[in-house]
C-alpha positions as CSV (number, residue, x, y, z in Angstrom):
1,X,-31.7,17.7,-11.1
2,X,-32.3,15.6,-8.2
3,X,-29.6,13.7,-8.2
4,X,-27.1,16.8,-8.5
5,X,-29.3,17.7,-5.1
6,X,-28.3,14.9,-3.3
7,X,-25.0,15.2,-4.0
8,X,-24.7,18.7,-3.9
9,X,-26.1,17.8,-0.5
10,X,-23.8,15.0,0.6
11,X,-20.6,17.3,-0.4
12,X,-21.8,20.1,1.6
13,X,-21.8,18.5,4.8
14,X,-18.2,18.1,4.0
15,X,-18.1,21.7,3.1
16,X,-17.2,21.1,-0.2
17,X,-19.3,23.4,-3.0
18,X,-19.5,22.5,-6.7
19,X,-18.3,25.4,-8.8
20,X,-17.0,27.1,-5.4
21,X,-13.7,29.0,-5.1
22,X,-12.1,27.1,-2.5
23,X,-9.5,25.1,-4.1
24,X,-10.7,21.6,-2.4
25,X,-14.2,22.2,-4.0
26,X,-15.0,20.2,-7.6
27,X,-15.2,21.8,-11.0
28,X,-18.0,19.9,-12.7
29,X,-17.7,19.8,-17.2
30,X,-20.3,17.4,-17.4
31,X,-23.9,17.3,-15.9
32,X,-24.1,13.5,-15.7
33,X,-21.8,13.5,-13.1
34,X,-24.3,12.7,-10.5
35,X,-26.0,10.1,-11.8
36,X,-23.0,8.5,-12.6
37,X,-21.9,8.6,-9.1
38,X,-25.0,7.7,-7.3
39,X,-25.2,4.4,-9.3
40,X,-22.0,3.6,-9.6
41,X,-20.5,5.1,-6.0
42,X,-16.7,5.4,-5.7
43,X,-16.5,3.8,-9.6
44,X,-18.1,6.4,-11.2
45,X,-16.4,9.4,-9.0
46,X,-12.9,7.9,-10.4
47,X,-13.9,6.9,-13.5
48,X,-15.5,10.1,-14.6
49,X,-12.7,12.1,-12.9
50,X,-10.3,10.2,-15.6
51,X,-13.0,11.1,-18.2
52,X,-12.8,14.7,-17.2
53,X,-16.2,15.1,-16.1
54,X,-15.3,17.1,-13.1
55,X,-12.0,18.2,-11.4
56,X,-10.3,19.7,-8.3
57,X,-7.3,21.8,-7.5
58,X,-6.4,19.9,-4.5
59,X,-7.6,17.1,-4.2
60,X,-5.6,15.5,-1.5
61,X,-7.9,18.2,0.7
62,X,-11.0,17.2,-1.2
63,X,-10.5,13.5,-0.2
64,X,-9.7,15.0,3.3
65,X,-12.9,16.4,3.8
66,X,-14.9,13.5,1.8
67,X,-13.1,10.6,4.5
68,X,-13.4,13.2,7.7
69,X,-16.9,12.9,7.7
70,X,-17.1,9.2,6.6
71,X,-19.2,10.5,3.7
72,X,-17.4,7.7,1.2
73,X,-19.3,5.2,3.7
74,X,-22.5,7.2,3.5
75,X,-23.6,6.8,0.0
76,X,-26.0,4.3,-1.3
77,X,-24.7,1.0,-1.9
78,X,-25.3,0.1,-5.6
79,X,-25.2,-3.1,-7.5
80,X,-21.7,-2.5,-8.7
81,X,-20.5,-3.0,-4.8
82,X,-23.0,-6.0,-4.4
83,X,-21.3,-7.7,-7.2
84,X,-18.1,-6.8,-6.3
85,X,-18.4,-7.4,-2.3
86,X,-20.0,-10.8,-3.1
87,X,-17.1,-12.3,-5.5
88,X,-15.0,-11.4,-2.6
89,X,-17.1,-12.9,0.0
90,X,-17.4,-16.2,-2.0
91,X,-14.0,-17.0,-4.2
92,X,-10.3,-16.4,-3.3
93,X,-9.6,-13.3,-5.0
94,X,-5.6,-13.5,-4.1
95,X,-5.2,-17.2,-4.6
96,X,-2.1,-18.2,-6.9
97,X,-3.6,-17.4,-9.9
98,X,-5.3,-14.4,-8.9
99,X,-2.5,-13.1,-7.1
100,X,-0.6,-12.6,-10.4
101,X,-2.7,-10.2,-12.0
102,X,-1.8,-7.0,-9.6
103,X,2.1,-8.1,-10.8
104,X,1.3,-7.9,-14.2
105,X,-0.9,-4.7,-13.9
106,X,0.8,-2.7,-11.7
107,X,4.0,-3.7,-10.4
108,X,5.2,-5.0,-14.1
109,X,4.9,-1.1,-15.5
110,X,7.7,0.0,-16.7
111,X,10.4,0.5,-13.9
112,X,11.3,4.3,-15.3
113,X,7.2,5.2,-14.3
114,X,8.7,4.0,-10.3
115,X,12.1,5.9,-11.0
116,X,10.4,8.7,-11.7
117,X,8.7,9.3,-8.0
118,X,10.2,6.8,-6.2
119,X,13.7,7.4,-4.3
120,X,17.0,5.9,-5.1
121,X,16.4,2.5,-3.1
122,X,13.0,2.4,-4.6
123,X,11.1,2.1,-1.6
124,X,7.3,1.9,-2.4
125,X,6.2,2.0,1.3
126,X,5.7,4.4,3.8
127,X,9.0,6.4,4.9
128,X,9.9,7.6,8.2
129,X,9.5,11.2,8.4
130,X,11.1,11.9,12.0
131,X,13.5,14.5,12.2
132,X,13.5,15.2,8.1
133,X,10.8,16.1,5.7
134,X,13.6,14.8,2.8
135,X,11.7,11.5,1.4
136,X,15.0,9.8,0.5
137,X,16.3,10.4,3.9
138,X,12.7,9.0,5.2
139,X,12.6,5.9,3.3
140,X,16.4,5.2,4.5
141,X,15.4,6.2,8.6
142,X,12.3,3.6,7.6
143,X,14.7,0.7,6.3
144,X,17.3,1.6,9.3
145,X,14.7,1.5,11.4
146,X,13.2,-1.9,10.0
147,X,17.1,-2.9,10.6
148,X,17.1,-2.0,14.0
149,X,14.0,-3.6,15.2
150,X,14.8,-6.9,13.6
151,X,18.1,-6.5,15.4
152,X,20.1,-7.6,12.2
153,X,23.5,-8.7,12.6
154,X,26.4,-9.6,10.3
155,X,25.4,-13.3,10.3
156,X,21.7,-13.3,10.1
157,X,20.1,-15.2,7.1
158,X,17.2,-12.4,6.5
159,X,14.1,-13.4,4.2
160,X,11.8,-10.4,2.4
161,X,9.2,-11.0,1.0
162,X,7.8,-9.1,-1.3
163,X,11.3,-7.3,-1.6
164,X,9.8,-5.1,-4.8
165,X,13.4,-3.7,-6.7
166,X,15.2,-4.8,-4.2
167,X,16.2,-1.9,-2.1
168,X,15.6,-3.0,1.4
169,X,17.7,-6.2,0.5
170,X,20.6,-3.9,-1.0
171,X,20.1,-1.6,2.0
172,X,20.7,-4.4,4.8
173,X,23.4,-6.2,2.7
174,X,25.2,-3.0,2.3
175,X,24.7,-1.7,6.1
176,X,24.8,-4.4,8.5
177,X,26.9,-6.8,6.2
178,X,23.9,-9.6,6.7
179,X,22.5,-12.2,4.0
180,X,19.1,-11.4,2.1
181,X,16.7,-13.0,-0.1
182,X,14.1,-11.6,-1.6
183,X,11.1,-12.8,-3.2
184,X,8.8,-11.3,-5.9
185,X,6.0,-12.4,-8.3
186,X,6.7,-9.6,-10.2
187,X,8.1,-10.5,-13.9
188,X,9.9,-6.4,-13.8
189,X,10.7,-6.5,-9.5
190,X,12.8,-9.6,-10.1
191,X,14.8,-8.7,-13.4
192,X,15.4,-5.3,-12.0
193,X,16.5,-6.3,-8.3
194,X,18.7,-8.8,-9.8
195,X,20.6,-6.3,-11.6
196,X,20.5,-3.9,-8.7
197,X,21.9,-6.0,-5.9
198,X,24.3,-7.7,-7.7
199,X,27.9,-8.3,-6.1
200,X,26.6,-8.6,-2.7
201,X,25.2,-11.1,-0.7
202,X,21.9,-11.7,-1.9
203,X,19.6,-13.5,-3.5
204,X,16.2,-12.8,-5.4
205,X,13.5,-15.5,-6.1
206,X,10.7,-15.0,-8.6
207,X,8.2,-17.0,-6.5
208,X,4.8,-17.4,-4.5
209,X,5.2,-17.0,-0.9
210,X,3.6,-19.8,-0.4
211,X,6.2,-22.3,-2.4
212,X,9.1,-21.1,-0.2
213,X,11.2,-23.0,2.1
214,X,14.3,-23.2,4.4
215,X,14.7,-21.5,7.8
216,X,15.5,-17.6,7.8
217,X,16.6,-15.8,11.6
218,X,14.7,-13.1,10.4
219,X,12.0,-12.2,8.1
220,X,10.8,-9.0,6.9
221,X,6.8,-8.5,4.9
222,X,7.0,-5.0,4.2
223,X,3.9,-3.6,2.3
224,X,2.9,-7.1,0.8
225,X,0.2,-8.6,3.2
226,X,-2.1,-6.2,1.4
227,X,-2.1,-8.3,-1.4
228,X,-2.3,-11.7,0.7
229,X,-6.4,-11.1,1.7
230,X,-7.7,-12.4,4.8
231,X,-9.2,-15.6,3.8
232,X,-5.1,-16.4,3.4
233,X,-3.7,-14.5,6.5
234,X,-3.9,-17.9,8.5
235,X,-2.0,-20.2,6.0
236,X,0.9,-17.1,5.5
237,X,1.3,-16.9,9.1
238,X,1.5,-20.5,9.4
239,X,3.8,-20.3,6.6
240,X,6.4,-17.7,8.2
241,X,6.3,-19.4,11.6
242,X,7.5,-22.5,9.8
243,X,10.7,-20.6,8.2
244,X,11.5,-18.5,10.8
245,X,14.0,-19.5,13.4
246,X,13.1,-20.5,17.1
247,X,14.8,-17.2,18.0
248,X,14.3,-15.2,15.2
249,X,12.0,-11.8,14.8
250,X,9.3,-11.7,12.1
251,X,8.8,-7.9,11.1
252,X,5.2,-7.0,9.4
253,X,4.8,-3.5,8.1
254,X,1.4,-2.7,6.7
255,X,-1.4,-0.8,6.0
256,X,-4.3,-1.1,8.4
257,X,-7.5,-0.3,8.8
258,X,-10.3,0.2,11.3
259,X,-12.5,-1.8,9.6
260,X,-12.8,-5.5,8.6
261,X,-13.2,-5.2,4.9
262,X,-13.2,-8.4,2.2
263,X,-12.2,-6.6,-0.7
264,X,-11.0,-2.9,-1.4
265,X,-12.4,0.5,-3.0
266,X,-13.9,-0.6,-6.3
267,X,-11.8,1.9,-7.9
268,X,-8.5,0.7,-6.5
269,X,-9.0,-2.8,-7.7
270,X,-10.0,-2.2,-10.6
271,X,-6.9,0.2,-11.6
272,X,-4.5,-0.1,-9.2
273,X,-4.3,-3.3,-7.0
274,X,-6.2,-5.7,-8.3
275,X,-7.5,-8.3,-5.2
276,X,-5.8,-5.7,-2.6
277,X,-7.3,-5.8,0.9
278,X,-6.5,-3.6,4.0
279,X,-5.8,-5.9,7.1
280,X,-7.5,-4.6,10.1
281,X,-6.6,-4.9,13.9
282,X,-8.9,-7.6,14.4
283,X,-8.2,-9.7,11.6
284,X,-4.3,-9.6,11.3
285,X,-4.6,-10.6,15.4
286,X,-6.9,-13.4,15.0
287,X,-4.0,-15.0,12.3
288,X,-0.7,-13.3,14.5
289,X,-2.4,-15.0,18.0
290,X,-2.1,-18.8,16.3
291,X,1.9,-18.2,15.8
292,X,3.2,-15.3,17.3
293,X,3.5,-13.5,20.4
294,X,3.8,-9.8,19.5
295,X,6.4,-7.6,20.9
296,X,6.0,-4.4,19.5
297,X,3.2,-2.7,17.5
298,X,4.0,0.4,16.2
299,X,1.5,3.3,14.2
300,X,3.0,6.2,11.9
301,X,0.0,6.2,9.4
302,X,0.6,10.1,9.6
303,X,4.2,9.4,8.2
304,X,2.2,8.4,4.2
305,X,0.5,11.2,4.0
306,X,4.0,13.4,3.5
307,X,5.5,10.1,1.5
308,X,2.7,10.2,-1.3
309,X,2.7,14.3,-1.5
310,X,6.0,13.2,-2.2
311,X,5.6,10.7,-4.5
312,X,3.1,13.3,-6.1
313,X,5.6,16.2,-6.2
314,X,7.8,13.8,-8.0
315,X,5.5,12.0,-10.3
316,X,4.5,15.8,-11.3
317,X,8.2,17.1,-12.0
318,X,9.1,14.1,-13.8
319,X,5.8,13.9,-15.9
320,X,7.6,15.1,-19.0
321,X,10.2,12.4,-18.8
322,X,8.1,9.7,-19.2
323,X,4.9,11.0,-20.6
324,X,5.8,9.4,-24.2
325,X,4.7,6.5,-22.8
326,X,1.5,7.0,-21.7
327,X,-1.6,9.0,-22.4
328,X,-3.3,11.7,-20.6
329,X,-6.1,9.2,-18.5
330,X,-3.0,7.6,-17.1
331,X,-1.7,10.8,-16.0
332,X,-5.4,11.3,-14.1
333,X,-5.8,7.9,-12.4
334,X,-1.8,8.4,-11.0
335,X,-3.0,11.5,-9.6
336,X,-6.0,10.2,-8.4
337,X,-4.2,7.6,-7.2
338,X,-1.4,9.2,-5.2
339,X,-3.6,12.4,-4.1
340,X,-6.9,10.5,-2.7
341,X,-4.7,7.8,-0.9
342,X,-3.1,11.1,1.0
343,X,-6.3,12.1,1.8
344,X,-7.6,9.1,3.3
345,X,-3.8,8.6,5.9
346,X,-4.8,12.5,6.7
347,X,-7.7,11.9,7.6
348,X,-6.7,8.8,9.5
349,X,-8.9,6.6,7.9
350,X,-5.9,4.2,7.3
351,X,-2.8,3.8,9.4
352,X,0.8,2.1,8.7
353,X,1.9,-0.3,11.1
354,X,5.3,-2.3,12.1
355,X,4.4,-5.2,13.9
356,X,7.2,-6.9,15.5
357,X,6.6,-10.8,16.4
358,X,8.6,-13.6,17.9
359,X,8.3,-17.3,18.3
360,X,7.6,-17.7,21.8
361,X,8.0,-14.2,23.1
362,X,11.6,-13.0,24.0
363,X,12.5,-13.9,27.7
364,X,14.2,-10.7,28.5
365,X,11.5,-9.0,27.1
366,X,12.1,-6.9,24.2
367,X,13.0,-3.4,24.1
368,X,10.6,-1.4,21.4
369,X,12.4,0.9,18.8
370,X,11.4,4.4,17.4
């Protein structure tokens, strides 16, 4: 009983009631719940969540309230973070070996799961929600936009990396007639994109970012620096200032964070990105300053909040398509997935960025793009 005290506690201050009618508050179904959570923090609340010890009508608003307060940084650290935290601190969690286990776990699923909530160009990043609340015409304004900033023109040799399926390399090609490769780790990324940019001008590379060569007039990172972790940011920097042109732009569009974190939620890495790490402000600038000068920094964190509702709306009305193929926890750590990472860009705990960087800054200056 005292530990459903303390929680019952914690959640109040975030208004949230157990049992209550509001449909942010948590339905609890097992009674060990709370000591589950207090020793095993953010583990336990989305393990036993996929175990159905407890559930939530909305819980994109529960997650709201829970980050609002800061109450996720308010519980007592356990031994599963020490453990966890410490690994990070001491070895190279995305090193080239690591690195290849958030391929094979998440991003080597089968493509029909991403086809299912994804839009046509299979954008798995933030879209651009201005003037439309249509996610396929978001993710296109987001890939225009990324276009425009780069300033991309018919002969430009343009490197992404991390280009996922393929679509932002099929969308360039196709729009402003330019030359794109793209480079994955991912086994199910590659054969896919392949296949879908075929017949135009590009190429895709299963490879490391850090065995790349040649010199690119542009380069795009777009929703992979996440999985570089900070004690690499240095040598990947270092690595796209030495393919990038003199007087080409380098385009970095991320998730960021307030905070200067080692590792991720436990949860996360342990079912979604395994090794992910949020860049923060200070971090990314300390390994940008080295090489870059920065031109443009630009924040629509608010813009992934209406892409995963999105990416939820769709993962629910295709459910029954692809369901065959998986089994009912899969279904609950999606949705955990896709609703609590809307709650934490509502809240503002995280942010998206664009970060455009030159060489040796533009003399005319250069002329920011929304």
């Amino acid at each position: 009983m005292k530990s459903k005290k303390i929680i019952a506690s914690l959640l109040d201050k975030a208004g949230i009631k157990i049992n209550g009618n509001n449909p942010y508050d948590i339905q609890v179904h097992n009674e060990k719940l709370y000591d589950r959570v207090l020793r095993q923090g953010s583990l336990g609340l989305g393990e036993s969540y996929m175990d159905g010890w407890w559930d939530c009508q909305k819980l994109d608003e529960f997650f709201l309230r829970i980050f609002k307060i800061k109450l996720d940084e308010k519980v007592s650290f356990n031994i599963y973070d020490l453990f966890f935290y410490s690994k990070a601190l001491l070895f190279n969690m995305q090193s080239k070996l690591q690195s290849k286990k958030v391929a094979k776990e998440h991003y080597d699923l089968d493509n029909k799961l991403y086809e299912s909530f994804l839009d046509p160009y299979n954008q798995y990043t933030c879209g651009y929600f201005k003037n439309t609340n249509d996610l396929n015409v978001a993710q296109e304004h987001k890939m225009d936009l990324i276009c425009k900033k780069l300033k991309l023109k018919p002969e430009d040799k343009i490197l992404d990396i991390g280009c996922g399926w393929g679509g932002f390399a099929k969308y360039a090609s196709e729009h402003y007639k330019c030359h794109v490769t793209g480079v994955t780790i991912s086994d199910e990324q590659y054969k896919y994109a392949k296949n879908f940019c075929k017949d135009l001008p590009i190429d895709i590379l299963k490879k490391d970012y850090r065995d790349l060569k040649g010199k690119f007039d542009k380069i795009l990172v777009c929703g992979m620096i996440e999985h570089v972790g900070c004690k690499n940011y240095d040598k990947f920097m270092k690595k796209v200032y030495s393919l990038l042109n003199n007087n080409g732009f380098f385009l970095l569009h991320t998730i960021g964070n307030h905070k200067s974190l080692r590792s991720t939620d436990l949860w996360i890495d342990k079912y979604i990105f395994p090794g992910g790490v949020i860049p923060s402000l200070c971090l990314i600038s300390k390994a940008i300053q080295k090489y870059f000068t920065m031109e443009d920094w630009h924040n629509f964190g608010s813009d992934y909040d209406k892409t995963l509702m999105a990416w939820y709306q769709n993962f629910e009305n295709n459910w029954n398509n692809i369901k065959s193929n998986y089994d009912d926890k899969f279904y609950k750590m999606w949705k955990y997935y896709l609703l609590s990472c809307a709650g934490s860009f509502r809240a503002r705990k995280n942010q998206l960025w664009q970060i455009v960087l030159s060489k040796e800054g533009i003399p005319e200056g250069y002329k920011s793009i929304r």
